[in-house]
N, C-alpha and C positions, 0 to 999 in steps of 0.2 A: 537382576534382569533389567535393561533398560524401560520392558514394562511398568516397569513399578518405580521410575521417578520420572515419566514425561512429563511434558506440560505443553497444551497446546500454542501453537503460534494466537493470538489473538487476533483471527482475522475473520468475524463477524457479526453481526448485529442482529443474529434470529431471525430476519428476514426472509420470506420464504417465497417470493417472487424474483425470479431471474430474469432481468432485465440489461441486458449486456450493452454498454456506449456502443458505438457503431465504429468510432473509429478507437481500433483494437491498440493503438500508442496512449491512451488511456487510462483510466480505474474504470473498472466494472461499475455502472451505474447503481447495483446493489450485490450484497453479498449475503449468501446464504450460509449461515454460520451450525446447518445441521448434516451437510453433503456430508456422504460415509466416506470419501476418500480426501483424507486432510494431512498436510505436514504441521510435523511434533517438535519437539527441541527437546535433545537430553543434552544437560548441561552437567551433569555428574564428573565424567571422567572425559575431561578434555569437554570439544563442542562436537557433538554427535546432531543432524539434520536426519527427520527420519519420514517417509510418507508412506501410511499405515492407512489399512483400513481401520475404521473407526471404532466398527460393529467387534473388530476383533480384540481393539485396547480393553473395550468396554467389559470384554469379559471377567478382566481380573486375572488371567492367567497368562502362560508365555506366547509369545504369537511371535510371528518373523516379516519385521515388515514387507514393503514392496522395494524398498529399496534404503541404502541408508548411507548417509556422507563422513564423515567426519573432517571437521574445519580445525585449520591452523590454529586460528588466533580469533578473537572477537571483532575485529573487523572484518574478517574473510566468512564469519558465520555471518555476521548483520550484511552481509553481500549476497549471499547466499540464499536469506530469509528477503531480503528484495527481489531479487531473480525470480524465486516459487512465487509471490506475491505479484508479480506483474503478469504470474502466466495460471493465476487462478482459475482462468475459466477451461483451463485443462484438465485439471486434475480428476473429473471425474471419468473423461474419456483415460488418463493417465491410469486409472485405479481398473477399468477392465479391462487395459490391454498387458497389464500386469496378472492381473487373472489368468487371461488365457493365453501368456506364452512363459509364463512360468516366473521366477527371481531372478533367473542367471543373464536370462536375455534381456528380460525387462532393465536390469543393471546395465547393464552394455548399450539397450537404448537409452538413458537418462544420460551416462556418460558421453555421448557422442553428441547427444544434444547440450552439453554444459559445454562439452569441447569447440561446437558450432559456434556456440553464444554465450561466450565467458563471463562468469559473474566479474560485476564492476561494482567496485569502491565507491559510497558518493562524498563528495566533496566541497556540496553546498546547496542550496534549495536558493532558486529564484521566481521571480514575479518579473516580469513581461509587460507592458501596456499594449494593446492590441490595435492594430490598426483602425477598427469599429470604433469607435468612442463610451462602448459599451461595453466591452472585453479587454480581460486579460486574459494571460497566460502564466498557467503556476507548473513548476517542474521542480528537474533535480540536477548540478552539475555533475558527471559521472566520471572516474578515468578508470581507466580498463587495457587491455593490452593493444589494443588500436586508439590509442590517447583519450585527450579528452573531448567531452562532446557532452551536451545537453538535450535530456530527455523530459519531452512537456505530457505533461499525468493529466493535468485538468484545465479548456477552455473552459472560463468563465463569462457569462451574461448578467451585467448588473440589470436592471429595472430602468432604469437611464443614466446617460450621460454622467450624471449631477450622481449618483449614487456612487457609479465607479470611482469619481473623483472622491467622493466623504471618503471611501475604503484607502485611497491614493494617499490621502493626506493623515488618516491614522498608521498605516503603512510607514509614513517617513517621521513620524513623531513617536517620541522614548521611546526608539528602539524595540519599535515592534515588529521589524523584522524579523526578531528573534521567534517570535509565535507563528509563524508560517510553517516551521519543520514538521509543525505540532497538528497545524489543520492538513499536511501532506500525509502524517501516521495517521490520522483520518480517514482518511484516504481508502488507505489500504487497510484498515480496519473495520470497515462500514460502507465503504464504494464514495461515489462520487455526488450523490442526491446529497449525503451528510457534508460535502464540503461545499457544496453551491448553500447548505442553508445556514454554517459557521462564513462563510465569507456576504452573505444578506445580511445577517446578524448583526457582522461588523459594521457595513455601512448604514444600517439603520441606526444602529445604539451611537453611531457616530453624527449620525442626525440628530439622534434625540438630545444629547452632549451639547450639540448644537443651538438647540432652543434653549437649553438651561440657561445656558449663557450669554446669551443677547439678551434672555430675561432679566439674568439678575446682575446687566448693565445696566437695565433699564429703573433698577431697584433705587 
């Protein structure tokens, strides 16, 4: 039974305050990693996407979820597993109107909504400099069956000017563009409070970098 090899999406931090960004093209400002209605991943036989009441995995026995996908290929599932993940603060209105109109329908709505708004591929994570001299903008490049197009997940507010720059300048030094994908799985693992304080982080430790080094010029 798929029951007995799930494993959940990792998309929480135990946080039990819901505090959702305002503008909804975003990451949920935090995420609540105990809500009863969550999507699973069975990766046994072929990519199975599944969204399960929780209350009912947890029993140990057969259950049927609310609805259940199976993906092509591993790209078409990690599309898939983006798609649920940008529309998290659904899932719990998702999990009772599964309830009360049964599997068969509930399926037919999830389908028409995937069909509305086709899972997309991504095809690269970028950073932005923002107009402000305090901001950027961090996202994802997308292509999908209406091409390609860029979706931004997270404004950022440095502390100043002078900060966003330290961040700018560890950004274009050895290739640390590459740890961006990494603060974006962030993201969506933990909301957006976790990625304003991995991108602080950075331009502080890039200050502090900073002093070492004029210090022990000065050596």
């Amino acid at each position: 039974m798929l029951s007995k090899v799930i494993r959940r999406m990792k998309f929480g931090s135990g946080c039990q305050r819901r505090a959702y960004a305002k503008d909804t093209t975003m990451f949920l400002q935090t995420i609540d990693a105990h809500d009863r209605h969550q999507v699973l991943i069975d990766d046994r036989n072929g990519f199975y996407l599944l969204f399960a009441d929780t209350h009912e995995v947890g029993l140990g026995r057969s259950f049927t979820p609310h609805w259940v996908g199976e993906m092509a290929d591993r790209r078409t599932l990690e599309a898939a597993v983006r798609w649920f993940a940008r529309r998290r603060d659904r899932w719990q209105a998702w999990g009772a109107l599964a309830k009360a109109v049964g599997h068969a329908t509930f399926d037919r709505h999830m389908r028409a909504l995937i069909a509305a708004e086709p899972f997309e591929t991504v095809s690269g994570t970028f950073v932005h400099i923002a107009e402000d001299p305090c901001e950027i903008l961090l996202g994802k490049v997308l292509d999908g069956s209406n091409g390609t197009r860029q979706d931004v997940l997270h404004q950022h507010r440095f502390t100043s000017a002078a900060a966003r720059q330290r961040f700018c300048t560890w950004f274009d030094a050895d290739r640390n563009f590459e740890q961006i994908g990494a603060i974006v799985l962030l993201g969506y693992q933990t909301g957006a409070v976790a990625v304003a304080t991995a991108l602080d982080d950075i331009a502080r430790d890039a200050a502090a970098a900073g002093v070492r080094a004029r210090r022990k010029r000065h050596c």
